[in-house]
N, CA, C and O atoms as a Tinker XYZ file with bonds, in Angstrom:
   296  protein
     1  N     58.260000  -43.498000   34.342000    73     2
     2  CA    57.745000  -44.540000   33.484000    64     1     3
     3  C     57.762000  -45.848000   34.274000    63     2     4     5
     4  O     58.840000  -46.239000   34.722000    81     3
     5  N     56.837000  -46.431000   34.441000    73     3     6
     6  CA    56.405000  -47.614000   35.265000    64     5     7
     7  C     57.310000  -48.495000   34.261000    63     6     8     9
     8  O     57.541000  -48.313000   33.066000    81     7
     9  N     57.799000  -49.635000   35.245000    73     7    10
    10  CA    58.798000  -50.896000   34.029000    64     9    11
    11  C     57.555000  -51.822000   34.085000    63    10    12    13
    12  O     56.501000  -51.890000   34.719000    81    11
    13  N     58.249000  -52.551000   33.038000    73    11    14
    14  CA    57.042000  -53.200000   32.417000    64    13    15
    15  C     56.910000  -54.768000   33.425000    63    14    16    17
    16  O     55.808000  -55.310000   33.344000    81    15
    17  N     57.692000  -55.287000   34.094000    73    15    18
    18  CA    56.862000  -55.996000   35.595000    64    17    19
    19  C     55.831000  -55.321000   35.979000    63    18    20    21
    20  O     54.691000  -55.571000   35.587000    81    19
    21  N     56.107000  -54.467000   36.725000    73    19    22
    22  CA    55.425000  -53.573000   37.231000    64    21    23
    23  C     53.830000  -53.504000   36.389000    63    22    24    25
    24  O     52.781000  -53.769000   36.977000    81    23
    25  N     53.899000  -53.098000   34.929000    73    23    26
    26  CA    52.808000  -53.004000   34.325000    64    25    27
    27  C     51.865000  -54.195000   34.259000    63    26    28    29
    28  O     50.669000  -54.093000   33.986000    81    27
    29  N     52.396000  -55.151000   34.488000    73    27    30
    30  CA    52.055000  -56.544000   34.038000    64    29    31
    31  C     51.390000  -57.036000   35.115000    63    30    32    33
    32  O     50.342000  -57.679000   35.166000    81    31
    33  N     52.111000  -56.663000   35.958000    73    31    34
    34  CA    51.434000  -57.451000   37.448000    64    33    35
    35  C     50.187000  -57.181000   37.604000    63    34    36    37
    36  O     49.235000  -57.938000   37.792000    81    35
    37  N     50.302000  -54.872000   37.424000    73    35    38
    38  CA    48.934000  -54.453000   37.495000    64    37    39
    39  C     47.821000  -55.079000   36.798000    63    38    40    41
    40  O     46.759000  -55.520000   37.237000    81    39
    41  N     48.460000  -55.004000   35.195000    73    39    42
    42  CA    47.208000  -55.863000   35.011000    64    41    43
    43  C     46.684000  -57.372000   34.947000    63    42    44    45
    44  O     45.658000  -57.807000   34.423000    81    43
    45  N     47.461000  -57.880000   35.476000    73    43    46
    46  CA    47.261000  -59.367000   36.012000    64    45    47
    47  C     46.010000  -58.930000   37.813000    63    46    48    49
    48  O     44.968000  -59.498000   38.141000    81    47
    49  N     46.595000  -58.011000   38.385000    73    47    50
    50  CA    45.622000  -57.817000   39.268000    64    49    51
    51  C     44.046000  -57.251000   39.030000    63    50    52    53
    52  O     42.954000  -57.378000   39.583000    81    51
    53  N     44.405000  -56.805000   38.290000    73    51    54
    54  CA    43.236000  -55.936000   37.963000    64    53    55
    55  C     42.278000  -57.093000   37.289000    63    54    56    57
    56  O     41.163000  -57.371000   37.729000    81    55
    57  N     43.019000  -57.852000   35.919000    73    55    58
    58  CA    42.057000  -58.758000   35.710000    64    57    59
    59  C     41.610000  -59.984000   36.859000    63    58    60    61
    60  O     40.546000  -60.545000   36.595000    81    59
    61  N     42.164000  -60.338000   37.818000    73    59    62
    62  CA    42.319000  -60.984000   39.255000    64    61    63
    63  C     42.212000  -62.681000   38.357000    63    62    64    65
    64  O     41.705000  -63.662000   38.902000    81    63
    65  N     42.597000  -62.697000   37.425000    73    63    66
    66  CA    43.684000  -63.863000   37.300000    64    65    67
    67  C     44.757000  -64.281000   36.446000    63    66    68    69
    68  O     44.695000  -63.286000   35.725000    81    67
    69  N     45.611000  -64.892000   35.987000    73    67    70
    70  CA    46.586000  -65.130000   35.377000    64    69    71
    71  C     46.506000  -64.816000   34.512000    63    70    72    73
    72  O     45.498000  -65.162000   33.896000    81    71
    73  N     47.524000  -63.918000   33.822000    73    71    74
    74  CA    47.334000  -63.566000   32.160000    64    73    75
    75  C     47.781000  -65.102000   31.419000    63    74    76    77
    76  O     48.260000  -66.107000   31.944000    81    75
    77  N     47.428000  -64.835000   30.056000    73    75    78
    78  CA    47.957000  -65.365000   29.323000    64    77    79
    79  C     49.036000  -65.225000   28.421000    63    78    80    81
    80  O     49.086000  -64.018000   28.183000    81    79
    81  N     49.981000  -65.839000   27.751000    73    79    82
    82  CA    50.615000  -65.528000   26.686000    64    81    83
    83  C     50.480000  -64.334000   25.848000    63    82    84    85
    84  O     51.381000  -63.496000   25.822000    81    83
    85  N     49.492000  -64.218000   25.214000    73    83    86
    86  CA    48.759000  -63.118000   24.634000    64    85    87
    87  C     48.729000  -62.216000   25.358000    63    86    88    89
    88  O     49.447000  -61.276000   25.015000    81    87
    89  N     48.244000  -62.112000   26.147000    73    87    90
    90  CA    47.368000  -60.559000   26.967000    64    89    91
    91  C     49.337000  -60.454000   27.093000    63    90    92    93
    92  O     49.846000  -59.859000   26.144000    81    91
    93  N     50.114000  -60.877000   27.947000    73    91    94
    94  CA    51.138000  -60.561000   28.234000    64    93    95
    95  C     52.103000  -60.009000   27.289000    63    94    96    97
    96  O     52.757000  -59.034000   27.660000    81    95
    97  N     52.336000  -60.618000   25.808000    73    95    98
    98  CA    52.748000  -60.115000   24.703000    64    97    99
    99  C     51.867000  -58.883000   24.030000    63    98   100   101
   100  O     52.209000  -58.106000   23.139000    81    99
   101  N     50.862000  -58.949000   24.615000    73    99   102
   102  CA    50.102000  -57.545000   23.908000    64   101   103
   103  C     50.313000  -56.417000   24.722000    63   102   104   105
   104  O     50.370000  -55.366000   24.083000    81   103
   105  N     50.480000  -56.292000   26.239000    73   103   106
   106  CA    51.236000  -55.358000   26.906000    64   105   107
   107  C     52.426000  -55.084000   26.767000    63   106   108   109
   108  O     52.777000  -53.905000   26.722000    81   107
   109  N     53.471000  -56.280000   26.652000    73   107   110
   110  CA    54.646000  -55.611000   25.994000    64   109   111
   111  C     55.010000  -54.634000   24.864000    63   110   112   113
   112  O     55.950000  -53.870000   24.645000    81   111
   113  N     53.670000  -55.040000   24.126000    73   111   114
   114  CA    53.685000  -54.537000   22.837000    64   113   115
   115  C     53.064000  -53.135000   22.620000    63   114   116   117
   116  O     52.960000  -52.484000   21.581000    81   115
   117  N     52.702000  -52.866000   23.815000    73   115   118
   118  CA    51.972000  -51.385000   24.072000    64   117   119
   119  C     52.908000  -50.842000   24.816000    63   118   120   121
   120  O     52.999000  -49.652000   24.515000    81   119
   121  N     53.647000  -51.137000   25.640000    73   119   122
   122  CA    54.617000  -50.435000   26.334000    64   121   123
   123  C     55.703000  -49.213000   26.104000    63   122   124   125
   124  O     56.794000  -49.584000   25.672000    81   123
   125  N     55.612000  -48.465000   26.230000    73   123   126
   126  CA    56.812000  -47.556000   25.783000    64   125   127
   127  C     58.348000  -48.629000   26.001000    63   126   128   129
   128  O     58.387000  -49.583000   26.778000    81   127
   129  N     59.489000  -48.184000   25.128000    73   127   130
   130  CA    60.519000  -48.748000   25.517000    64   129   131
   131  C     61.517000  -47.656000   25.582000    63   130   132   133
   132  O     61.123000  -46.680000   24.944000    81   131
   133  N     62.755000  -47.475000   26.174000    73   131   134
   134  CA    63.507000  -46.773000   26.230000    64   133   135
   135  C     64.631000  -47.090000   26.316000    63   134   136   137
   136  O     64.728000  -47.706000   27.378000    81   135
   137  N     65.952000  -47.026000   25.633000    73   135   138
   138  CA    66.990000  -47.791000   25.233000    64   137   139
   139  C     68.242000  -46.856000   25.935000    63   138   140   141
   140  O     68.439000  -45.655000   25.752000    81   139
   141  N     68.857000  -47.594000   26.613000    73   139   142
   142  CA    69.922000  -46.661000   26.905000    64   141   143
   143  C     71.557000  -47.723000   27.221000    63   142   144   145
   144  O     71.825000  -48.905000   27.007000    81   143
   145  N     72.464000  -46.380000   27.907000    73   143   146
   146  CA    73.554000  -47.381000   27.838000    64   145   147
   147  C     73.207000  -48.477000   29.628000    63   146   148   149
   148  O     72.476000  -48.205000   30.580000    81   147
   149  N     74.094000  -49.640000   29.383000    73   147   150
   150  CA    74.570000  -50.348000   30.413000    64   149   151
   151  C     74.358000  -50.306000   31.983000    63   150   152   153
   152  O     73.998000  -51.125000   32.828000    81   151
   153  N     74.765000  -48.907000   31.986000    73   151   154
   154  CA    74.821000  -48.154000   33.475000    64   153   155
   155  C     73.621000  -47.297000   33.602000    63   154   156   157
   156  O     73.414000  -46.711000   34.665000    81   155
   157  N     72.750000  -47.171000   32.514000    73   155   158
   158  CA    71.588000  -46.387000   32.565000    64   157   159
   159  C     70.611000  -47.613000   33.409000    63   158   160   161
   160  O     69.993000  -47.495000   34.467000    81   159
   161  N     70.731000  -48.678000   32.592000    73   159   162
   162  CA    69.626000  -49.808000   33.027000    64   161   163
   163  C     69.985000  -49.918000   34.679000    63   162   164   165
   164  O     69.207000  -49.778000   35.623000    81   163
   165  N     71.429000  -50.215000   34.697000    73   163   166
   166  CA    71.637000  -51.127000   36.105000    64   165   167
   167  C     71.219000  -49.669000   37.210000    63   166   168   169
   168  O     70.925000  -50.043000   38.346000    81   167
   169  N     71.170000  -48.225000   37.016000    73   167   170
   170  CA    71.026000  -47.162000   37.933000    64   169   171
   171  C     69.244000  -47.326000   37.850000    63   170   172   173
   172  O     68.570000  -46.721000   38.682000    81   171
   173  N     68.720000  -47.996000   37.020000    73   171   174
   174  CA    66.938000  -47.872000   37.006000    64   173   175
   175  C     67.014000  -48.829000   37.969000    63   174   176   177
   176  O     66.664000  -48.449000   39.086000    81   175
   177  N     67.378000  -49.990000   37.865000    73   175   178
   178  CA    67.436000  -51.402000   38.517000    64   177   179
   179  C     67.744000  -50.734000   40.253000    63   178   180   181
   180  O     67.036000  -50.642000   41.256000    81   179
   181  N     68.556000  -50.526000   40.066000    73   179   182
   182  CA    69.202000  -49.616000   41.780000    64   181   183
   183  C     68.047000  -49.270000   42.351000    63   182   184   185
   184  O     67.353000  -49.865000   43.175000    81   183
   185  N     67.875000  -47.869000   41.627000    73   183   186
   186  CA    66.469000  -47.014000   42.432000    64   185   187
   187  C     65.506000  -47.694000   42.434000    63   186   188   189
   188  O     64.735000  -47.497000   43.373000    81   187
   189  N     65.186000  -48.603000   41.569000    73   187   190
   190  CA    63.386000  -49.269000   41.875000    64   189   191
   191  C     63.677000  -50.377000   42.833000    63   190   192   193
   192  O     62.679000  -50.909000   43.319000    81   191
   193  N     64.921000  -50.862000   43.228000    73   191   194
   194  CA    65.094000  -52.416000   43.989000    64   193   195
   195  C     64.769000  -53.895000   43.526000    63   194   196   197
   196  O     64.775000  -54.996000   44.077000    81   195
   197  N     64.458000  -53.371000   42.148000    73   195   198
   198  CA    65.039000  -54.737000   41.302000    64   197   199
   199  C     64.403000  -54.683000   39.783000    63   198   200   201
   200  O     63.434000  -54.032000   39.393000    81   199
   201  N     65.481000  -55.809000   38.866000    73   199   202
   202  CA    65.027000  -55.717000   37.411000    64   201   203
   203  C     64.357000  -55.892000   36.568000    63   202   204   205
   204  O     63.790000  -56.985000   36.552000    81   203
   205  N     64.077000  -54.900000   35.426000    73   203   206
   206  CA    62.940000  -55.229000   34.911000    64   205   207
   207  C     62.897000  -56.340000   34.212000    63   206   208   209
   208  O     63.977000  -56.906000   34.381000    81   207
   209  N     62.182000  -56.985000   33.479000    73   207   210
   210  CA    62.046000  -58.252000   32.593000    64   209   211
   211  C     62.214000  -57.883000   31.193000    63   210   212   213
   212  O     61.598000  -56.878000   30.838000    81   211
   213  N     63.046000  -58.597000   30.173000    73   211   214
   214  CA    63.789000  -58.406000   29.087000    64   213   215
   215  C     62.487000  -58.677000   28.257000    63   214   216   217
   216  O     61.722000  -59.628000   28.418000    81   215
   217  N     62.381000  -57.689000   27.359000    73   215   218
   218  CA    60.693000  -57.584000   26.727000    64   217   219
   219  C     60.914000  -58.961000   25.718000    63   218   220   221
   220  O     60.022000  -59.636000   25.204000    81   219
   221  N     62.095000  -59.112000   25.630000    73   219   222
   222  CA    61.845000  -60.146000   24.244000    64   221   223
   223  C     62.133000  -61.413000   24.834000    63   222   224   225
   224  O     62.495000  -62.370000   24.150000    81   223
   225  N     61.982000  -61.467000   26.127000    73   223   226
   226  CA    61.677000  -62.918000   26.701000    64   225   227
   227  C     60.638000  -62.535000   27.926000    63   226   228   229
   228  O     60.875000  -62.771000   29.111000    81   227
   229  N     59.365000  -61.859000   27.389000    73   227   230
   230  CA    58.291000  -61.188000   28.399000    64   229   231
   231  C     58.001000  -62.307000   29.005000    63   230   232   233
   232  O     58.289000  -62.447000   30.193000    81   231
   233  N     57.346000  -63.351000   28.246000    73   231   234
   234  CA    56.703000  -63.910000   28.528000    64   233   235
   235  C     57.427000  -64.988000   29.674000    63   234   236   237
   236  O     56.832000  -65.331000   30.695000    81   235
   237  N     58.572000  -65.375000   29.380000    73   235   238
   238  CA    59.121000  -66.602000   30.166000    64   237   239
   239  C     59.386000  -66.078000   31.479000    63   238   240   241
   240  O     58.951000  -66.677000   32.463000    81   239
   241  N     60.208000  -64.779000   31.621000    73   239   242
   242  CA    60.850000  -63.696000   32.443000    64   241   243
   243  C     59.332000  -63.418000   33.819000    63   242   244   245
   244  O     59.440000  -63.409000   35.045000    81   243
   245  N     58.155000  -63.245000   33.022000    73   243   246
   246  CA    57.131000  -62.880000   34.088000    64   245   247
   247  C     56.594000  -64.603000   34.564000    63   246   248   249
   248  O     55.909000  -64.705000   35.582000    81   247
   249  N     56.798000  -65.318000   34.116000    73   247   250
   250  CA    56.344000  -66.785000   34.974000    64   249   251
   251  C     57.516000  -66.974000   35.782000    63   250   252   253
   252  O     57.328000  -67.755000   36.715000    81   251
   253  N     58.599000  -66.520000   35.703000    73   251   254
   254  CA    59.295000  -66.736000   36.930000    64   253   255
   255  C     59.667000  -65.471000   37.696000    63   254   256   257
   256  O     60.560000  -65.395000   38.540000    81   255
   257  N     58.913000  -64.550000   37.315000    73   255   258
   258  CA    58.793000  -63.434000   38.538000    64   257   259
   259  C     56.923000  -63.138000   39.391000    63   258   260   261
   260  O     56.502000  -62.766000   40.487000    81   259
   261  N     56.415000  -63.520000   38.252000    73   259   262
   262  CA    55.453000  -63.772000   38.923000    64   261   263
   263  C     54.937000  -65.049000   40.448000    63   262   264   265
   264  O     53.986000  -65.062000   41.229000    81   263
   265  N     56.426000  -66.156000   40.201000    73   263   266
   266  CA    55.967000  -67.476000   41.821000    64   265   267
   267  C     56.412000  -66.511000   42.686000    63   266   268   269
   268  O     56.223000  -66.917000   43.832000    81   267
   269  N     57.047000  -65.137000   42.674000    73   267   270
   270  CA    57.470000  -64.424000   43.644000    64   269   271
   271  C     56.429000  -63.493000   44.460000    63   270   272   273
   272  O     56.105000  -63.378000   45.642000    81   271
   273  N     55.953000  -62.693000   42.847000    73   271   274
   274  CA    55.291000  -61.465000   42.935000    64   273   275
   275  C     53.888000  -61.559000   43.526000    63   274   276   277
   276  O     53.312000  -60.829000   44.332000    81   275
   277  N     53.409000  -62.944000   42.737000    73   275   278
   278  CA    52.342000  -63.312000   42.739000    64   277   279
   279  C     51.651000  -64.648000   44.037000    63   278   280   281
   280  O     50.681000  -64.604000   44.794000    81   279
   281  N     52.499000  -65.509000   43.831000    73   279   282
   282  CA    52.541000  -66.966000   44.417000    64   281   283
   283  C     52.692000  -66.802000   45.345000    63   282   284   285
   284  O     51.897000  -67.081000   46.242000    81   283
   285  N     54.420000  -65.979000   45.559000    73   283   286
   286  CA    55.129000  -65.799000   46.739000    64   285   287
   287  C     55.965000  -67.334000   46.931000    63   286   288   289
   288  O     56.647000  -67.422000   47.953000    81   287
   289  N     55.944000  -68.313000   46.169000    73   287   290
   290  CA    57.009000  -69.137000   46.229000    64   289   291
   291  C     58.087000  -69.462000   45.580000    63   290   292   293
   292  O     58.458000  -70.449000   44.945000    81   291
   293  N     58.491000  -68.519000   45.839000    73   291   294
   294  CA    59.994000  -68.151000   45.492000    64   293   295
   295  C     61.176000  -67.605000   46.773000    63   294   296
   296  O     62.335000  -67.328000   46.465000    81   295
């Protein structure tokens, strides 16, 4: 299951420019979620090489992973 950075970026690329608020809350909102314990999250976090973004702060969480992902100034 792709994390939902991951999903977001794609389609930030795909549309080839900045989502908005919306489009970004409407992917969250399509996303599968999967709930587990503590050590479940931080062993996803491990294997992929870093964390996903907390769906219920999508929106704030991807403007500051996106000056990285995206910008690259970070």
């Amino acid at each position: 299951m792709p994390s939902l950075i991951a999903t977001i970026l794609n389609a930030e690329e795909s549309k080839g420019a900045p989502l908005t608020r919306e489009e970004v809350e409407a992917i969250r909102d399509k996303c599968p979620c999967v709930m587990g314990p503590v050590w479940m999250i931080a062993k996803m976090a491990e294997s992929r090489g870093y964390e996903d973004i907390d769906p219920e702060r999508a929106w704030e969480e991807w403007q500051e992973a996106r000056r990285s992902l995206v910008d690259g100034s970070a």
